[in-house]
C-alpha positions as CSV (number, residue, x, y, z in Angstrom):
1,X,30.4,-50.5,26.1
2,X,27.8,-51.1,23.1
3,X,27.0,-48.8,20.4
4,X,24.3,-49.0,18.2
5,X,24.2,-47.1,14.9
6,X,21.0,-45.4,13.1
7,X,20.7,-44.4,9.9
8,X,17.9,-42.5,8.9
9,X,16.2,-40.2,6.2
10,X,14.3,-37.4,7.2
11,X,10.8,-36.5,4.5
12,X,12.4,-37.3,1.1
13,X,16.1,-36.0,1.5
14,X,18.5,-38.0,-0.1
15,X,21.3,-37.7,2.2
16,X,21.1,-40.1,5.2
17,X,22.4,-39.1,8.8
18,X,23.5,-41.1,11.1
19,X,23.2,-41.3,15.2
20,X,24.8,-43.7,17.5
21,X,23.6,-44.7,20.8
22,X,24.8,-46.5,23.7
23,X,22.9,-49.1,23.7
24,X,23.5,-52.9,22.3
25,X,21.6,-52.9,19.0
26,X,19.3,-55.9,20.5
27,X,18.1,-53.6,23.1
28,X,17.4,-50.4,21.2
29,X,13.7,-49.4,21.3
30,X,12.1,-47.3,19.3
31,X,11.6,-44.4,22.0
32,X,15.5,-44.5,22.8
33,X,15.5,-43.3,18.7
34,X,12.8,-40.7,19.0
35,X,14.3,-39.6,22.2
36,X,17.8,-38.9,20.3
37,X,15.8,-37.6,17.3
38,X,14.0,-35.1,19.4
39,X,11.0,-34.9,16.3
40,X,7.8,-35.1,18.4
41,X,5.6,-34.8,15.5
42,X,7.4,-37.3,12.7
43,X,6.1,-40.6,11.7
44,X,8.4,-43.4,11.8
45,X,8.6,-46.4,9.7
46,X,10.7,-49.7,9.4
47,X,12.6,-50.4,6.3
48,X,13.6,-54.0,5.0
49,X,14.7,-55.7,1.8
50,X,12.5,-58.2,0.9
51,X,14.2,-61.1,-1.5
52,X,10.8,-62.0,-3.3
53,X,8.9,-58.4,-2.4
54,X,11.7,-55.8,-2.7
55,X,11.4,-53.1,0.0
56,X,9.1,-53.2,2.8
57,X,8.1,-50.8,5.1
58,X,5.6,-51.2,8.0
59,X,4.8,-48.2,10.5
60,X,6.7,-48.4,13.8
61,X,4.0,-48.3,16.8
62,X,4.9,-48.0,20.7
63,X,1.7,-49.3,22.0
64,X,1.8,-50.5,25.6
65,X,5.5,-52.0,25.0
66,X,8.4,-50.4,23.7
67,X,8.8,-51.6,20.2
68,X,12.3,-53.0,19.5
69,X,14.1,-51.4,16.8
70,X,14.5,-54.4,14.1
71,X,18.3,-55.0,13.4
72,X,20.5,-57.4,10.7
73,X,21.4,-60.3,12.2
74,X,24.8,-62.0,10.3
């Protein structure tokens, strides 16, 4: 079976935590996270590493679709 692993910071603690669900990381939306999470009220943002920008980050929406959590690709 598939497992997907999240990291994730919660407000501006240093420490990450980490969930796994199990789900192929290609299929993990961003309600199966919030679901896990359990944090009704929290924003949520994406976080990439940009080689020309540095770090990006760029609100996560659910809108009509479930938004696909982004994952590395090797």
């Amino acid at each position: 079976m598939a497992e997907t692993k999240i990291i994730y910071h919660l407000d501006e603690q240093e420490t990450p935590y980490l969930i796994k669900l199990p789900i192929p990381a290609e299929n993990v939306t961003l309600a199966d996270f919030k679901n896990v999470l359990n944090k009704p009220n929290y924003k949520f943002f994406f976080k990439s590493m940009d080689d020309d920008f540095g770090v990006l980050s760029k609100p996560a929406h659910q809108g009509e679709q479930p938004a696909i959590v982004p994952y590395p690709v090797a």
